[in-house]
GUSEGU-484045 format. One record per residue (C-alpha): residue in three letters; x, y, z. Coordinates in nm, 2 decimals. Example, Ala and Ser with C-alpha at 12.3 -4.5 7.8 and 13.67 -1.06 7.14 Angstrom:
! GUSEGU-484045
[nudren 'ALA', [1.23, -0.45, 0.78]];
[nudren 'SER', [1.37, -0.11, 0.71]];
END
This chain:
! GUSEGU-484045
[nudren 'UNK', [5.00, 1.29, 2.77]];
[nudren 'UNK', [5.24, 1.55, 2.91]];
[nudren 'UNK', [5.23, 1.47, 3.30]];
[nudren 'UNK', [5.05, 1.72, 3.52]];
[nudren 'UNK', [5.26, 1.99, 3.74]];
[nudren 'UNK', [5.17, 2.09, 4.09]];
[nudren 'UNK', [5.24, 2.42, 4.06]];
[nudren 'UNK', [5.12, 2.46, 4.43]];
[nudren 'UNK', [5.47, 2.26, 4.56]];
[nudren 'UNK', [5.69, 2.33, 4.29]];
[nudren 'UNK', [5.83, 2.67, 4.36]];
[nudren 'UNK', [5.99, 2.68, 4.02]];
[nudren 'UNK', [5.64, 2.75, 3.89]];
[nudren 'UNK', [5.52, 2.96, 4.17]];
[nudren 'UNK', [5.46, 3.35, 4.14]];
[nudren 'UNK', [5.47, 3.46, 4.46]];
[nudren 'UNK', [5.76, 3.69, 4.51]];
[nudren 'UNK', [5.89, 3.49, 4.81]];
[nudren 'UNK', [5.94, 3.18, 4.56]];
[nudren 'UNK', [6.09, 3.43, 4.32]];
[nudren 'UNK', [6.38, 3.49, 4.60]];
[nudren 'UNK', [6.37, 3.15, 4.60]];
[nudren 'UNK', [6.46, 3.05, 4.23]];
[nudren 'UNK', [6.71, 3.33, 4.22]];
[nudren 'UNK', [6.91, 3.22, 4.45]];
[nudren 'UNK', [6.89, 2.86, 4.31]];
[nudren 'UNK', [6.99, 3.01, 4.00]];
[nudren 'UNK', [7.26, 3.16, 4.14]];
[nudren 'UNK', [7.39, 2.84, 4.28]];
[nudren 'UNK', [7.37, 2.68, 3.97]];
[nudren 'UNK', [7.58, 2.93, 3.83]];
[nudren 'UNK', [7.90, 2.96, 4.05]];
[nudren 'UNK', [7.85, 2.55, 4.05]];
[nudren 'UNK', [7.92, 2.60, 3.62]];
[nudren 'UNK', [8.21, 2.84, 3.71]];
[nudren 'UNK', [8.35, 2.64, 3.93]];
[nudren 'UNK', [8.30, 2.31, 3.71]];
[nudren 'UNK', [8.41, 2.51, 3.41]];
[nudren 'UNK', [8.70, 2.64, 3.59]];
[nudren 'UNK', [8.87, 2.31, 3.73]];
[nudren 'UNK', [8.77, 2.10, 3.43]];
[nudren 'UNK', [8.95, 2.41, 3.19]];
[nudren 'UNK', [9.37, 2.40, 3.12]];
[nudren 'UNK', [9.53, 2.66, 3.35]];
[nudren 'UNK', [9.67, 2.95, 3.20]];
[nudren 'UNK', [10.09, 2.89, 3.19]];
[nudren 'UNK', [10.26, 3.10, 3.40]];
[nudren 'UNK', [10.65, 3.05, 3.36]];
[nudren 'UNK', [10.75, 3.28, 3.61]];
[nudren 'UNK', [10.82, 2.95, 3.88]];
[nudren 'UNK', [11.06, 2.75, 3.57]];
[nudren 'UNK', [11.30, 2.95, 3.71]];
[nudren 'UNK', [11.52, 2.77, 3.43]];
[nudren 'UNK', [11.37, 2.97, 3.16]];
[nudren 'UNK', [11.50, 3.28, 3.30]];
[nudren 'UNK', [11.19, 3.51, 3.29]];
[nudren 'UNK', [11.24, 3.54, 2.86]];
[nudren 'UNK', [11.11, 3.83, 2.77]];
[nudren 'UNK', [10.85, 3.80, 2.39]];
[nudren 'UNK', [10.86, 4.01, 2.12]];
[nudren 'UNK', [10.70, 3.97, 1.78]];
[nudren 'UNK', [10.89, 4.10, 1.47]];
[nudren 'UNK', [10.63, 4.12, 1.11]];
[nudren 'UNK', [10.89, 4.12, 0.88]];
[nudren 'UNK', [10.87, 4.34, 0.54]];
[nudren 'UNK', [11.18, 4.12, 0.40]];
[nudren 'UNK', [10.98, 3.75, 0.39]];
[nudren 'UNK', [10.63, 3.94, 0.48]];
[nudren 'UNK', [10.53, 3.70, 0.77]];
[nudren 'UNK', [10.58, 3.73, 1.15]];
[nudren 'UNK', [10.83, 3.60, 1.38]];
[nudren 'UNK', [10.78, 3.50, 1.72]];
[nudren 'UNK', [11.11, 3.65, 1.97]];
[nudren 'UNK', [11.20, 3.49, 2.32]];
[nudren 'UNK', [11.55, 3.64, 2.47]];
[nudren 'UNK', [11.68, 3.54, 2.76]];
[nudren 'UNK', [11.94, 3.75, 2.96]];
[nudren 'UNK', [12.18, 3.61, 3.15]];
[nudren 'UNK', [12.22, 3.64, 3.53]];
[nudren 'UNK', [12.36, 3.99, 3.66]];
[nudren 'UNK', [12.24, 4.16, 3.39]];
[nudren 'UNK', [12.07, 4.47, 3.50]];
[nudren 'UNK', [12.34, 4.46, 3.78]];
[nudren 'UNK', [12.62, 4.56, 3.46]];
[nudren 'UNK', [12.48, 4.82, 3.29]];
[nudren 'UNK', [12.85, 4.90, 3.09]];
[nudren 'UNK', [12.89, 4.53, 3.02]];
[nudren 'UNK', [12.80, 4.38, 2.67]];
[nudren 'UNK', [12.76, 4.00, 2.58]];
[nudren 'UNK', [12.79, 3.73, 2.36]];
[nudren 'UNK', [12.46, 3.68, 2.18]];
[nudren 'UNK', [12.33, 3.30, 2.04]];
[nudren 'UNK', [12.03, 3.31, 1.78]];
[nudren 'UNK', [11.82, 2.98, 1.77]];
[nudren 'UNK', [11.65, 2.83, 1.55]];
[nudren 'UNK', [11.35, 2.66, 1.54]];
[nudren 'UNK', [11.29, 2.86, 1.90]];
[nudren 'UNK', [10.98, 2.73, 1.95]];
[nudren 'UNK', [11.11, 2.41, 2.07]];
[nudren 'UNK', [11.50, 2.48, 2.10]];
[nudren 'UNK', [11.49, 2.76, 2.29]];
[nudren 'UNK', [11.32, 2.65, 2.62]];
[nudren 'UNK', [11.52, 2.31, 2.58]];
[nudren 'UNK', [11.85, 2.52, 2.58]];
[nudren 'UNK', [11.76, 2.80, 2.80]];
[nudren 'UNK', [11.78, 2.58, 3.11]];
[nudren 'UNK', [12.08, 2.37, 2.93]];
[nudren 'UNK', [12.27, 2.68, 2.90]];
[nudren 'UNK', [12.20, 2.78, 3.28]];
[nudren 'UNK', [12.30, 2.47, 3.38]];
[nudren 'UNK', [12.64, 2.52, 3.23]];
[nudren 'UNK', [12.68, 2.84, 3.26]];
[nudren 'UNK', [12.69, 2.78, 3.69]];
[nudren 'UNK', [12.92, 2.53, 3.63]];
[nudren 'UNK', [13.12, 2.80, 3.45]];
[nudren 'UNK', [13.16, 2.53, 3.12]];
[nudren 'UNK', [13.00, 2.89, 2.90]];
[nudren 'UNK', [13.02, 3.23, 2.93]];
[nudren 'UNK', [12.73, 3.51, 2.98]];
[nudren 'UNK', [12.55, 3.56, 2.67]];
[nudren 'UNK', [12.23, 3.65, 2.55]];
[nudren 'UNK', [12.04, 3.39, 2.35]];
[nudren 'UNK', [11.72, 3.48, 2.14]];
[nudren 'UNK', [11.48, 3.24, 1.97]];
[nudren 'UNK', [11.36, 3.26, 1.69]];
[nudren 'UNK', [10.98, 3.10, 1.67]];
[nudren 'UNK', [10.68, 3.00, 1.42]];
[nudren 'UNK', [10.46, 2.95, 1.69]];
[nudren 'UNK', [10.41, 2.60, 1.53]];
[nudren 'UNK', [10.50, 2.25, 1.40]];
[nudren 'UNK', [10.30, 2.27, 1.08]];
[nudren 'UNK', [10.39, 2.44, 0.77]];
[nudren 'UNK', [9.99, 2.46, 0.69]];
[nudren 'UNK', [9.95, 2.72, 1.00]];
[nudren 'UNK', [10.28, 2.90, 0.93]];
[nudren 'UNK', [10.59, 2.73, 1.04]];
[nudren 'UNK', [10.80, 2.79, 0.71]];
[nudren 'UNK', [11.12, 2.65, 0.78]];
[nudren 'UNK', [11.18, 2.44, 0.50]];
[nudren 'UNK', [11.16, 2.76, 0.32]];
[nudren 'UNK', [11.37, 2.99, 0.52]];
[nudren 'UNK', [11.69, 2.77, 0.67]];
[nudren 'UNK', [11.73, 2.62, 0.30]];
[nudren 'UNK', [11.92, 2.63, -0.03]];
[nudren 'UNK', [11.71, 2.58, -0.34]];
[nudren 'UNK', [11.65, 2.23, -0.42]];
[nudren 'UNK', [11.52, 2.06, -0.74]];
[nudren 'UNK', [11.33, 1.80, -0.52]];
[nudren 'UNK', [11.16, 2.09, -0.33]];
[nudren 'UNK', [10.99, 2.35, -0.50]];
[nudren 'UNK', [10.90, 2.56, -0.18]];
[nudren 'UNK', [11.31, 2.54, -0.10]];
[nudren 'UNK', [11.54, 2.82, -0.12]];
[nudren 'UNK', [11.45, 3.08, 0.07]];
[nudren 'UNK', [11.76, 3.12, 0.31]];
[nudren 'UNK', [11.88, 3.40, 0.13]];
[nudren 'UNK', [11.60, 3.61, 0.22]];
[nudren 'UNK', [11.59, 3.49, 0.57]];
[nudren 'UNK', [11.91, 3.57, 0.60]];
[nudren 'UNK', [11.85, 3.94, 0.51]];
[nudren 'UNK', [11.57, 3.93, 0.79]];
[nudren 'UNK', [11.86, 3.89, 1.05]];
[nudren 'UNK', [12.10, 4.12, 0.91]];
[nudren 'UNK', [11.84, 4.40, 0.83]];
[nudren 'UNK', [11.56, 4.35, 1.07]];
[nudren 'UNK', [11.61, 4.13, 1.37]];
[nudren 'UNK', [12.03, 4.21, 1.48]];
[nudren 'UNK', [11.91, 4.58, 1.45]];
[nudren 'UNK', [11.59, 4.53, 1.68]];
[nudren 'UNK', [11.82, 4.30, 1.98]];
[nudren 'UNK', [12.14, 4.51, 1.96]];
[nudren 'UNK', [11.94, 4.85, 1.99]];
[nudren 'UNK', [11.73, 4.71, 2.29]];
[nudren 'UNK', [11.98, 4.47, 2.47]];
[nudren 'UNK', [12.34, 4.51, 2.52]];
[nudren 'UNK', [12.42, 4.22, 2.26]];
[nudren 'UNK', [12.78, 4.25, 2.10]];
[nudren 'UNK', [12.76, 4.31, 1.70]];
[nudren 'UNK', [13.12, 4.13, 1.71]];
[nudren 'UNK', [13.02, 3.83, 1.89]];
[nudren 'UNK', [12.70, 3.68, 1.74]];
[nudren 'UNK', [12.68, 3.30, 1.68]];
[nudren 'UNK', [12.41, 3.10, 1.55]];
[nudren 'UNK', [12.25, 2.77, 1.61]];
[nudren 'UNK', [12.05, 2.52, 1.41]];
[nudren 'UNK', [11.98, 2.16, 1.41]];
[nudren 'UNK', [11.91, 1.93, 1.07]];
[nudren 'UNK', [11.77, 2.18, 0.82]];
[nudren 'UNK', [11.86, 2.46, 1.09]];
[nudren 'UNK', [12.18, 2.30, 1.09]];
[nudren 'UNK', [12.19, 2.36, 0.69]];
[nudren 'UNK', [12.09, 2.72, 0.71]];
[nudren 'UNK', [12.39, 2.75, 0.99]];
[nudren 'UNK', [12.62, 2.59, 0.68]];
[nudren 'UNK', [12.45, 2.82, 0.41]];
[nudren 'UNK', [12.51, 3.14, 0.59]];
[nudren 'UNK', [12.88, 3.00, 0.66]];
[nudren 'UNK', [12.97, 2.94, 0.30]];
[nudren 'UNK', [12.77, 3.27, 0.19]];
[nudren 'UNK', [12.83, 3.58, 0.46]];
[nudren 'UNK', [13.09, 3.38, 0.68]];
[nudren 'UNK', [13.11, 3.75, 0.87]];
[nudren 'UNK', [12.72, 3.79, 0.95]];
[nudren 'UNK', [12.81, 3.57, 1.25]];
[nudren 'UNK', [13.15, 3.55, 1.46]];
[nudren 'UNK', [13.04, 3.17, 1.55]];
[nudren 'UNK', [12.84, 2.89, 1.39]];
[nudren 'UNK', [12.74, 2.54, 1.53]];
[nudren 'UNK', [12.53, 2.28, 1.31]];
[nudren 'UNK', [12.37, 2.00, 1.44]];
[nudren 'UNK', [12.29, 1.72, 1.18]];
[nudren 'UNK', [12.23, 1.92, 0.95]];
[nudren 'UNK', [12.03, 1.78, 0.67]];
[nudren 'UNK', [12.23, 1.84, 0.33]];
[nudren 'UNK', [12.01, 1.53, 0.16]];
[nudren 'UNK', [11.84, 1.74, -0.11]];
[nudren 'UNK', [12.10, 2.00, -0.23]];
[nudren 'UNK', [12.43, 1.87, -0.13]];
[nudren 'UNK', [12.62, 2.00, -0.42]];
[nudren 'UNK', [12.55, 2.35, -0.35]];
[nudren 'UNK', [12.71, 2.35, 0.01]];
[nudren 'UNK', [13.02, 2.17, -0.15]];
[nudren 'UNK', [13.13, 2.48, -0.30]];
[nudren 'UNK', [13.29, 2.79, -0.28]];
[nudren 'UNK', [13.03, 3.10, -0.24]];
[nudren 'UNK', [13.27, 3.37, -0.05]];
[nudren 'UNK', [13.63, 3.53, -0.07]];
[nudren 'UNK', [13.88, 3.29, 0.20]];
[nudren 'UNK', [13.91, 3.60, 0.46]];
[nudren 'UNK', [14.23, 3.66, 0.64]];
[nudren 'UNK', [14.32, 3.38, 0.91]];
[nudren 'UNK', [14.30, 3.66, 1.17]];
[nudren 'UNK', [13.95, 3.78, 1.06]];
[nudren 'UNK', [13.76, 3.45, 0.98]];
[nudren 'UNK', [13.49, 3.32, 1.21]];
[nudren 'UNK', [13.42, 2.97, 1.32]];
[nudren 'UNK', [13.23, 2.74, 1.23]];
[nudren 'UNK', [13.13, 2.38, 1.45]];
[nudren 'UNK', [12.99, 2.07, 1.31]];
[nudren 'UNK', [12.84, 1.80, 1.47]];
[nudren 'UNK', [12.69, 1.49, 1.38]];
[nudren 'UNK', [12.54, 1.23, 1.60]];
[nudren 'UNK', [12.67, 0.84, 1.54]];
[nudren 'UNK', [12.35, 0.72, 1.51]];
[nudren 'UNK', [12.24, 0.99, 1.31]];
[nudren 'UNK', [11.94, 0.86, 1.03]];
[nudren 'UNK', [12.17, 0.76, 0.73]];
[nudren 'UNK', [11.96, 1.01, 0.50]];
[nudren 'UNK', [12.14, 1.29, 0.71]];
[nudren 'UNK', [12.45, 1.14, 0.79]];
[nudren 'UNK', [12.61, 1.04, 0.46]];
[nudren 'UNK', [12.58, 1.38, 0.33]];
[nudren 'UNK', [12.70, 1.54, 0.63]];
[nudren 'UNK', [12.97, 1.32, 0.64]];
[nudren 'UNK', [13.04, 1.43, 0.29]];
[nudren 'UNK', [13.04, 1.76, 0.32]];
[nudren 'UNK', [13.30, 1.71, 0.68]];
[nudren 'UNK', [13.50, 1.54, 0.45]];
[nudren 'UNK', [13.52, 1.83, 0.18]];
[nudren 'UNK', [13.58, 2.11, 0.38]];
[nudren 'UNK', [13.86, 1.96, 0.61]];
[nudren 'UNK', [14.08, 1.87, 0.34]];
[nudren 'UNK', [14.10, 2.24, 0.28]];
[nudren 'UNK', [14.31, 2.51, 0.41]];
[nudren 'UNK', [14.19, 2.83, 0.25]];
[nudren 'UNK', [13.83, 2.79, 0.42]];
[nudren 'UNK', [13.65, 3.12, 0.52]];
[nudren 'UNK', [13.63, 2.99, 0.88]];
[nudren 'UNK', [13.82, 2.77, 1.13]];
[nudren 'UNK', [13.67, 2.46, 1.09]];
[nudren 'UNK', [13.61, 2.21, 1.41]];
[nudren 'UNK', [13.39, 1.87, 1.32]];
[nudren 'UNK', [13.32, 1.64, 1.58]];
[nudren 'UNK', [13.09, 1.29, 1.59]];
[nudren 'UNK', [12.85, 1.27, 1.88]];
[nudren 'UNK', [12.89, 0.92, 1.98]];
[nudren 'UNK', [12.54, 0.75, 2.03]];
[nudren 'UNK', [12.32, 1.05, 1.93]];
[nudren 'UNK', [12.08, 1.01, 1.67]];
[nudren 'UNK', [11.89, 1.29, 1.47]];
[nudren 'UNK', [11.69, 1.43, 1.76]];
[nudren 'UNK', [11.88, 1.38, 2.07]];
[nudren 'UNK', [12.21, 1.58, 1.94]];
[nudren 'UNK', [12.10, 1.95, 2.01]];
[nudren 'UNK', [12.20, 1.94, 2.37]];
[nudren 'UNK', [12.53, 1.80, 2.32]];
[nudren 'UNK', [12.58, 1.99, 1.96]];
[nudren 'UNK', [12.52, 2.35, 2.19]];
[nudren 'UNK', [12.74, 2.24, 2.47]];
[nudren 'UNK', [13.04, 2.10, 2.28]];
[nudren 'UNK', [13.02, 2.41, 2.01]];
[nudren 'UNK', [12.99, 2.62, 2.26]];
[nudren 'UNK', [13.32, 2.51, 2.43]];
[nudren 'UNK', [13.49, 2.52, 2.12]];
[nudren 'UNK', [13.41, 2.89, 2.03]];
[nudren 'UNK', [13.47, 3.00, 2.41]];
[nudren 'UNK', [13.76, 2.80, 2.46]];
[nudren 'UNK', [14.06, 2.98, 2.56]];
[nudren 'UNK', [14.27, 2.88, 2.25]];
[nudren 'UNK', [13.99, 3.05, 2.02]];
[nudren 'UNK', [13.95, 3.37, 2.20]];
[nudren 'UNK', [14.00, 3.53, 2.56]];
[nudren 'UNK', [13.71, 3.49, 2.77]];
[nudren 'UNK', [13.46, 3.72, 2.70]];
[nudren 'UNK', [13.38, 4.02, 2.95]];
END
């Protein structure tokens, strides 16, 4: 048997419109209490205007009609910029932005202050994801075609993303140099910074790969896929890989080190170094700083105004 309710003392139940006043305001109660619960036991929405190492990076989001998917922009300008309106910079494309970007944003601050780099402009280039089931399709884009991968190969079109849709959009909107772009990638980024090398050495004035990952299509990056250019007019090119590098990536990349620096009609100046206790993931910081030296460095080309 359902238990009886007083409906004398419990107001809930009353009718009288003092008791109505009464429930209302209990029901108000209740529902700022829900707010507030709602509100403290919810993630705060980021706000990245206090990591004053991000430099306030400004978004942008590029649909491609070349590979027909989106791309997710982040640019960061470097200090003084709106202070130099007739000055134009050195500009460093990223790859796999998502999580290289903000890891080499405040890296490249950092050195920067300590004067180790020059101003540039770097831009990001993001999926928005890890996974390649909700859209991160880098093992397509940054590679050569592979006969262990079927959904390899697709740098070539990637690479006419950045020379046909994505340098037009940052060099009409931000004072980025066409002469003085350089790319960065690490492992499979690293192999599209090698692909584009050996293919367009001229789409890019410098090039720095990290690791990169040459263990499913080695032979094609072991030959030759562009004219040798003029020793005045070739671009450079940066190789790094980490000592403790996973031996999947590092024999092949040791390879391919070994190749091209026995050669002296190579499309690009050619600098290889070994990054002494790095493994796969822990290179990209020192990769950036050390290539970034090299390409800067007053023996390849007066600082940069």
């Amino acid at each position: 048997m359902a238990p009886r309710v007083d409906r004398k003392t419990w107001p809930l139940f009353r009718n009288d419109s003092g008791l109505q006043e009464t429930n209302t305001h209990m029901m108000r109660r209740i529902f700022v209490l829900t707010v507030v619960f709602l509100t403290m036991s919810a993630p705060w929405a980021a706000d990245t205007r206090f990591l004053q190492g991000l430099g306030a990076p400004l978004y942008q989001r590029i649909d491609s009609e070349i590979i027909g998917r989106p791309y997710h922009i982040y640019t960061m300008l470097p200090a003084g910029y709106e202070e130099s309106p007739d000055r134009y910079y050195p500009t460093v494309y990223v790859l796999d932005g998502g999580a290289l970007f903000p890891l080499l944003a405040a890296y490249y601050r950092y050195l920067n202050f300590g004067q180790e780099v020059p101003d540039l402009i770097l831009v990001g280039i993001s999926y928005g994801n890890d996974n390649f089931g909700e859209g991160n399709f880098r093992a397509t884009d940054y590679t050569a075609i592979s006969d262990e991968r079927d959904y390899w190969g697709g740098a070539g079109r990637f690479q006419r993303f950045l020379g046909d849709e994505l340098f037009p959009q940052i060099e009409a909107v931000y004072r980025s140099r066409a002469d003085r772009r350089v790319i960065f990638g690490q492992s499979i980024g690293g192999q599209f910074v090698l692909y584009t090398a050996l293919t367009q050495p001229g789409l890019f004035w410098g090039h720095i790969a990290s690791n990169p990952a040459l263990h499913r299509n080695l032979p094609f990056f072991l030959k030759d896929h562009a004219k040798p250019a003029n020793t005045g007019d070739r671009s450079r090119l940066f190789v790094a890989s980490g000592s403790k590098d996973d031996a999947t990536f590092r024999g092949p990349a040791l390879q391919w080190i070994q190749h091209w620096s026995g050669k002296e009609d190579n499309p690009w100046q050619l600098k290889t170094m070994t990054l002494d206790g790095h493994s796969h993931m822990s290179a990209p910081p020192a990769s950036f700083r050390q290539g970034m030296i090299w390409l800067f460095s007053s023996e390849q080309t007066p600082h940069i105004q």
